[in-house]
N, C-alpha and C positions, 0 to 999 in steps of 0.2 A: 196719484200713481206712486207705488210705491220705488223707494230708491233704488233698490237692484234693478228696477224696467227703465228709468230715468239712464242708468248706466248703462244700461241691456244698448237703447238706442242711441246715446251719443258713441257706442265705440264701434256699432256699425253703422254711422249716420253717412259716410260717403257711399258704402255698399249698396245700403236703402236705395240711395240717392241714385244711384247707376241703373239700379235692378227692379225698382217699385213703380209701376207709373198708377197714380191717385187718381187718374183721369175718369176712370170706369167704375166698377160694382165697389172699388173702395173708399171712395168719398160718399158715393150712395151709401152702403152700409154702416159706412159710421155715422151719416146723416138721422138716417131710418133707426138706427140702435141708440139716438139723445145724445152721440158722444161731441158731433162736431153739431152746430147749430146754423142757421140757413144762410148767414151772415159770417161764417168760417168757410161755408161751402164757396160763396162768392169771391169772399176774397181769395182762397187758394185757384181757384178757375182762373182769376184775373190775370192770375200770373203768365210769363210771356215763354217757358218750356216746362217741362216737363220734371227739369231740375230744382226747377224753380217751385215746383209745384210740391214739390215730394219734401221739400227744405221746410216750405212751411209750414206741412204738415204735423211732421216732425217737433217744429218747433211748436207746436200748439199743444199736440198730444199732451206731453207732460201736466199741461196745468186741466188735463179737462175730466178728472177722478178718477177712482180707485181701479173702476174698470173697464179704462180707455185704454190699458196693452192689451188685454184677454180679446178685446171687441180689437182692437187692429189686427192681432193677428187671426179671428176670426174670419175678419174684413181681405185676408189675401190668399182665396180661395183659388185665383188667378196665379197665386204665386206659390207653390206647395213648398218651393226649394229655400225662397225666403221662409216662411213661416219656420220652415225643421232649423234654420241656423236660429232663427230668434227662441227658439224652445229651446234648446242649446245653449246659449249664450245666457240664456235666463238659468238654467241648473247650472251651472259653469260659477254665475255671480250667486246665488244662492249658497254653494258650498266655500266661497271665498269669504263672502262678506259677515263679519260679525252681525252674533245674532241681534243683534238693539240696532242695528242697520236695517231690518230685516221687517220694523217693528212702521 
C-alpha cells in the first residue's frame, strides 16, 4: 500500500471506526478479492464489537499490497458516504505529499 493510503486511513481511523462495520459484504469482499486471507477473516470476527473489528482491520490493511485501498474501498458498497471521504482524503494527500512519497 502505498503511503498516501497508509495516511489516507490512519487520519481517519476513528471515523472508520464509528462508521464501517466489517461484519458483512466487507470482510467477504476483501476475502473473495486475496486481500485478507481466511485466517484474517477469523481473526477480525473473533473480535468482541464491532470497534473492535473495524480496528483490526485497519490495522492489517496496510501490510496486505499495493491493491488493498482500491479493493477496501471497492469492498464499501454499503457505505457510499465513507468510500467519497476516503477518495477525498486520498486527492487531498496526493496534492500535499511530495512526489518521492508518492513513489
Amino acid at each position: 500500500m502505498e503511503a498516501r493510503d497508509k495516511q489516507v486511513l490512519r487520519s481517519l481511523r476513528l471515523e472508520l471506526g464509528a462508521e464501517v462495520l466489517v461484519e458483512g459484504l466487507v470482510l467477504q469482499y476483501l476475502y473473495q478479492e486475496g486481500v485478507l486471507t481466511e485466517n484474517h477473516v477469523q481473526e477480525i470476527n473473533a473480535q468482541t464489537t464491532g470497534l473492535r473489528k473495524t480496528m483490526l482491520l485497519l490495522d492489517i490493511l496496510p501490510s496486505r499490497g499495493p491493491k488493498a485501498f482500491d479493493t477496501f474501498l471497492d469492498s464499501l458498497q454499503e457505505f457510499p458516504w465513507v468510500r467519497e471521504k476516503l477518495k477525498k482524503a486520498r486527492e487531498e494527500a496526493m496534492t500535499s505529499l511530495p512526489a518521492a512519497s508518492r513513489r
